[in-house]
Structures are given as C-alpha cells and as structure tokens.
N, C-alpha and C positions, 0 to 999 in steps of 0.2 A: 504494500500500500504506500501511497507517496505519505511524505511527511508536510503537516503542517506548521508552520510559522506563526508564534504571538508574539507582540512587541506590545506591553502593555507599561503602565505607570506603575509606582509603587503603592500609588493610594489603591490599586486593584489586586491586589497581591492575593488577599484571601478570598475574591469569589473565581480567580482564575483558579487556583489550588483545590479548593470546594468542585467546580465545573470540572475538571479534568481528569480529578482523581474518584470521582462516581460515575464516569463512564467508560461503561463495557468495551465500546469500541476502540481505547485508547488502548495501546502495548504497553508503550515505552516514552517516558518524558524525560529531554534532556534540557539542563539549563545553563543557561551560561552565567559563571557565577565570577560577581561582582561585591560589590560593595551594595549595591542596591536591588539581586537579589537574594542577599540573607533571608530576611521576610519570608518569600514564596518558598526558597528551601525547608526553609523551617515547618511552613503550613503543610509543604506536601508530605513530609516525613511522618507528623502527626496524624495529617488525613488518611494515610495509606500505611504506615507502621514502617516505613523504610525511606530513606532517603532517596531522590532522585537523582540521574545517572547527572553528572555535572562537568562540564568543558570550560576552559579560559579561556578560549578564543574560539572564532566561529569556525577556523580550520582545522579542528581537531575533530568534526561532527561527522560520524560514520557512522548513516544508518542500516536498523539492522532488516533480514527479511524475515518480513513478516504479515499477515495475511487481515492484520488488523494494522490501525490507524498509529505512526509516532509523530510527537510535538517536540519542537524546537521552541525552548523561549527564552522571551531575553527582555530584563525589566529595563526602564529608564528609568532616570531621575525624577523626581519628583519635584515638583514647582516651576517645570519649566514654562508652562501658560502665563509665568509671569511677564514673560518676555516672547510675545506671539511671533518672530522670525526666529529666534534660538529653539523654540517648540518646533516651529515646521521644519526647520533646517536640520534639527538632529534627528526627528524623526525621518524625515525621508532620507536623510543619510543612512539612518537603520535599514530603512526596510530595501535600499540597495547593496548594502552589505549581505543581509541576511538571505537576500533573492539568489544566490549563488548554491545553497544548499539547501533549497525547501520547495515545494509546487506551488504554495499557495502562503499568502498572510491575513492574519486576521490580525487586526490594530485591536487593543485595548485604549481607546479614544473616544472620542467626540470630537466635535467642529473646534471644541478647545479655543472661544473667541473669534471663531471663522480662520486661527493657521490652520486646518485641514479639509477647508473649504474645498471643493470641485476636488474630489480625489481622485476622480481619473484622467483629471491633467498632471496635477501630481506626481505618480505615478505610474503615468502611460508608458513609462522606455525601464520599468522596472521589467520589463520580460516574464509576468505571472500576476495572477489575480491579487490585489490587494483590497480587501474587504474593512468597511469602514462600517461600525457597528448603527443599524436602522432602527426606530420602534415601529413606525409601517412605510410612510413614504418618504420622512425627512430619515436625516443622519440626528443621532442624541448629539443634543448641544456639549456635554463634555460628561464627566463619571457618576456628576450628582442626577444628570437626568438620565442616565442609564439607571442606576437604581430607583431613583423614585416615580418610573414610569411613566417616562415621556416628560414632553414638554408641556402639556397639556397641566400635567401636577406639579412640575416645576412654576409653572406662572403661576396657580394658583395660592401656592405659598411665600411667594415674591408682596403678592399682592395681600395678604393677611399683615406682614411684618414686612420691609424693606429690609431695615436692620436684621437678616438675616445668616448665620453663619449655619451653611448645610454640611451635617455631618455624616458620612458615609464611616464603614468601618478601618477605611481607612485614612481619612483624618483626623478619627481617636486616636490612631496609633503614632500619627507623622505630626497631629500638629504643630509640635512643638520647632521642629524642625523647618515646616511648612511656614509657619508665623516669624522665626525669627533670623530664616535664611535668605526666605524669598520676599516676603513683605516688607521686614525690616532694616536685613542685612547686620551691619553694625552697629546703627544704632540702637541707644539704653532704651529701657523697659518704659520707660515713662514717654517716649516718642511711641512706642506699640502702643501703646495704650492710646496716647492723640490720635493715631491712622486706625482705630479702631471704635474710635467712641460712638459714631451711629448705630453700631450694632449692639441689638438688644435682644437675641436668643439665640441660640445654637438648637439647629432642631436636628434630630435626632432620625437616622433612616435605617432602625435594624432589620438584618433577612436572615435567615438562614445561617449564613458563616459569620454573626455577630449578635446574639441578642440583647434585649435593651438593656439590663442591666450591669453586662461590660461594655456598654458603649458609657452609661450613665459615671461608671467608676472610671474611667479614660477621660472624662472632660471635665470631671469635679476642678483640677485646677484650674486649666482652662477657663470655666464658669467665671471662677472665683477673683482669675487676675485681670478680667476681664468685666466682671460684673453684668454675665449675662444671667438667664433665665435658661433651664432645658426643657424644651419640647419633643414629643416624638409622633412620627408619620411612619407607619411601618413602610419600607421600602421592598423591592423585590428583586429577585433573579431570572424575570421571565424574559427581559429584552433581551438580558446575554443569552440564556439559554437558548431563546429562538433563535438567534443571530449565529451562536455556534453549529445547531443543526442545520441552516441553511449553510452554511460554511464547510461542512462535512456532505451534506447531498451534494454539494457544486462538486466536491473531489468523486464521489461515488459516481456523479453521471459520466464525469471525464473518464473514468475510467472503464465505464460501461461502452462507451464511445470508442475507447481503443481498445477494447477487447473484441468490440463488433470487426470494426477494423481487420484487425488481426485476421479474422475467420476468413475473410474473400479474399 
C-alpha cells in the first residue's frame, strides 16, 4: 500500500495520535522526531502501548511491504500563524521535502489567516495530492475550527464573547509556550498581560483525546495570570475523521485504478 504523508502542528499532536493509532487500516507509523515531535511520540506510545518507528531525517524512511496503509509524519512548530508568510513558506517547504517519499499528504491545517489559501496553487508542482482538511465545501479556517465544527460554531462563539481565547487540547498543553514565544517574544509579563487584556474567557473544546476536566486543570494558571473566566463547548473529531477517510479512499481508488490497469 503506498504511504501517507501528515505534516500537522503541535497544537494537533493528540487527535492525530488518537486518529491513527485506532485505525485498522494503518500498519506502520513513522515519525520524524524532533524537538516538536516529542508530544505525538509520546501520545502514540500511550495510545498503542509501544513507541512509534522514528527517523531524523526524511532520508532514512524505508517503507515496508505491506498490504495495509503506512504514515509518514512530521510535526511543525507551533505558533507559526503568527507570522502568515513564515507559516506558508515553511509549510510548503515541508510538504516539498516530504513529497519525495510519500503518495499523498494530508496537512494538519486550516487556511491559518488565509497562508494556505488556494492550495492547489500552492502546491501544484509538488508532484502528488496534497489535501487540505474541508468541513463540506470550504477548507476549516485553522485547528480551532477543525474541532469545534466548522465555521459555522466558530462564528457563533466569536459573537457570544469577542474576548475570546479558544482552547483546543492542544493549547492546554502549549500555551505557555504559545503566549510567550509567539505573542510576546521577550517581552515581561506585564506587557502579556496589556496585548491581552480584551480577553475575557478561555473557552474550552474537549473531545475525545482530552476531557474537560484536564483541559480545566491545564489552564487554571492561564485563567488566573490572565484573569479570565473558563467556559466549555464540547468540540469534536468528526471533520478530521471525515477528512482522513476521504484521504484514505482517494489512495484506495488510485490504487484500484492501477491494479485495473495492470490487468489489460
């Protein structure tokens, strides 16, 4: 079976590890392991009771034969939407590195502020499908509306509270990082706090690979240095999940297609 390709964020680390390691049809997941996929190694090891095969560079990845599905993945940085050319520019750097050893990619993304806007110009001389994750006819605006279900619930909560801080499972785990790498840089605590002060709730999106009450225990400081309020919206895993099975029938027909092929 060919191999698929993710190139997702770190803030997605555990619904990709959740997604990959409960399905049947995967073999074999390697990763390429970095500094910013610790995280994913970790979750898949828990979620599956073993660690995942792991490479330092993309030239080591040998796949193996096998009659089921292998995944190639590779996290990126985290925060880079703060700066929408350094976001488009590393990722489609990625995804022409990684296009050398894989059939197909699936972005762990959103439009991300529109750097992932029109992605099949983007990516048109990448030589293989790159899939950019849909809820029906748009592309998800970026990871908080892949969880919370479109754009549709994302406006809806914009418009309850402006001062809104969305929190997905994984900016429980980053915010800290996220707040005072990317937003802040170096300056002191009391400057986060001024580039912060319209915000007046951190709401809350648990699914599956995060229930509410370790999202709730991950942003008590947060809350606290911050002076917000927590709310919660339960969020889901049904656009990834759809979006991966479409992504897995696209390889399965391909391949039905050259096996046809093959026969005449």
């Amino acid at each position: 079976m060919p191999t698929i390709g993710i190139i997702t964020c770190q803030i997605l680390e555990l619904e990709f590890s959740h997604l990959l390691v409960k399905d049947p049809d995967v073999t074999s997941i390697t990763v390429l392991r970095d500094h910013y996929s610790e995280g994913i190694i970790e979750a898949l090891g828990q979620n599956s009771g073993s660690e995942p095969e792991t490479i330092l560079y993309l030239g080591e990845y040998s796949p193996e034969l096998s009659d089921r599905l292998e995944v190639l993945v590779r996290v990126m940085e985290l925060g880079l939407h703060s700066v929408i050319k350094k976001l488009r520019d590393t990722v489609v750097k990625a995804v022409f590195e990684m296009a050398h050893y894989v059939d197909i990619i699936f972005l762990g993304y959103g439009l991300c502020g529109n750097a992932l806007d029109q992605p099949d110009e983007l990516f048109a001389n990448a030589g293989l499908p790159v899939f950019l994750p849909k809820e029906t006819f748009n592309h998800v605006d970026d990871c908080v509306g892949l969880i919370i279900g479109g754009r549709e619930n994302y406006y809806e909560e914009q418009c309850k509270q402006a001062g809104t801080f969305f929190m997905n499972s994984g900016f429980t785990r980053h915010w800290k990082d996220l707040i005072h790498k990317n937003i802040c840089g170096d300056k002191d605590l009391a400057m986060s706090k001024r580039l912060m002060a319209n915000y007046q709730r951190s709401l809350l999106l648990p699914t599956p690979v995060m229930g509410e009450d370790e999202m709730m225990a991950n942003v008590r400081e947060f809350n606290d240095i911050y002076g917000l309020r927590s709310e919660v919206r339960h969020g889901s895993l049904e656009i990834l999940e759809k979006n991966w099975e479409q992504v897995k029938g696209f390889v399965k027909d391909g391949l039905d297609q050259s096996n046809q092929i093959g026969k005449h």
